[in-house]
C-alpha positions as CSV (number, residue, x, y, z in Angstrom):
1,X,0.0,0.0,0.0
2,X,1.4,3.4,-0.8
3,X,0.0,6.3,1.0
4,X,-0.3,10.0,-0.6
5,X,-1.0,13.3,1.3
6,X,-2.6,15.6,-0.9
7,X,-2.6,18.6,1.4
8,X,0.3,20.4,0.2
9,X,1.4,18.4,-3.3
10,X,1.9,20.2,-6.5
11,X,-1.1,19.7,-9.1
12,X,0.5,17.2,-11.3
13,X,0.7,14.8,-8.3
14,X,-2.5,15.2,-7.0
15,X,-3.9,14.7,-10.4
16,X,-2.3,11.3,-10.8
17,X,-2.9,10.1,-7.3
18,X,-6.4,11.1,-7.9
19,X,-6.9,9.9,-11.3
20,X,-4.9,6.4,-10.8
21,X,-5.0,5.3,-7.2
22,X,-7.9,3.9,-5.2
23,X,-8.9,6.8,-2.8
24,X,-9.2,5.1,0.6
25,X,-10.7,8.3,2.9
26,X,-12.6,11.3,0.7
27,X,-14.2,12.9,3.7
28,X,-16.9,15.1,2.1
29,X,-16.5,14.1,-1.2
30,X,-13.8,16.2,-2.1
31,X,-12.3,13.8,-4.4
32,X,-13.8,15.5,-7.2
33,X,-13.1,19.3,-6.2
34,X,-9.4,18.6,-6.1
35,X,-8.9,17.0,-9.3
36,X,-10.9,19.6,-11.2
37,X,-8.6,22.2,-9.0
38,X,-5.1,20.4,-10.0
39,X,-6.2,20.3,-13.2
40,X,-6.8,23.9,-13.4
41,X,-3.9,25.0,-11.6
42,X,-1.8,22.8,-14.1
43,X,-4.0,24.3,-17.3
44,X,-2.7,27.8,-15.6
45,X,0.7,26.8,-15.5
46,X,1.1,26.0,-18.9
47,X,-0.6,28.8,-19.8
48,X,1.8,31.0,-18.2
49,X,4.8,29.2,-19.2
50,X,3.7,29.1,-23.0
51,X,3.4,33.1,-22.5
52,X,6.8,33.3,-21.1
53,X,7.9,30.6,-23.6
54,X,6.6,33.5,-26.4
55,X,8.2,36.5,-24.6
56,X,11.4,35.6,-25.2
């Protein structure tokens, strides 16, 4: 068994571990919150770096 805190993990992390693992506590379904919010995050990181990316 391999145990992952999701508390303070960067995006990409907490969307695998959300996406491939079996979630064994989701206390108030937040299962579903938190994926959509790494995926976002992650959406506005690339969004930034492709802007930086273009600056240059």
């Amino acid at each position: 068994m391999d145990v992952r805190l999701l508390d303070y993990a960067p995006p990409w992390f907490r969307d695998e571990a959300l996406s491939k693992c079996q979630v064994l506590i989701d206390r108030g379904g937040h299962r579903v919150a938190l994926l959509r919010a790494s995926r976002e995050e992650m959406q506005d990181i690339q969004a930034k770096l492709r802007r930086i990316r273009g600056s240059v």
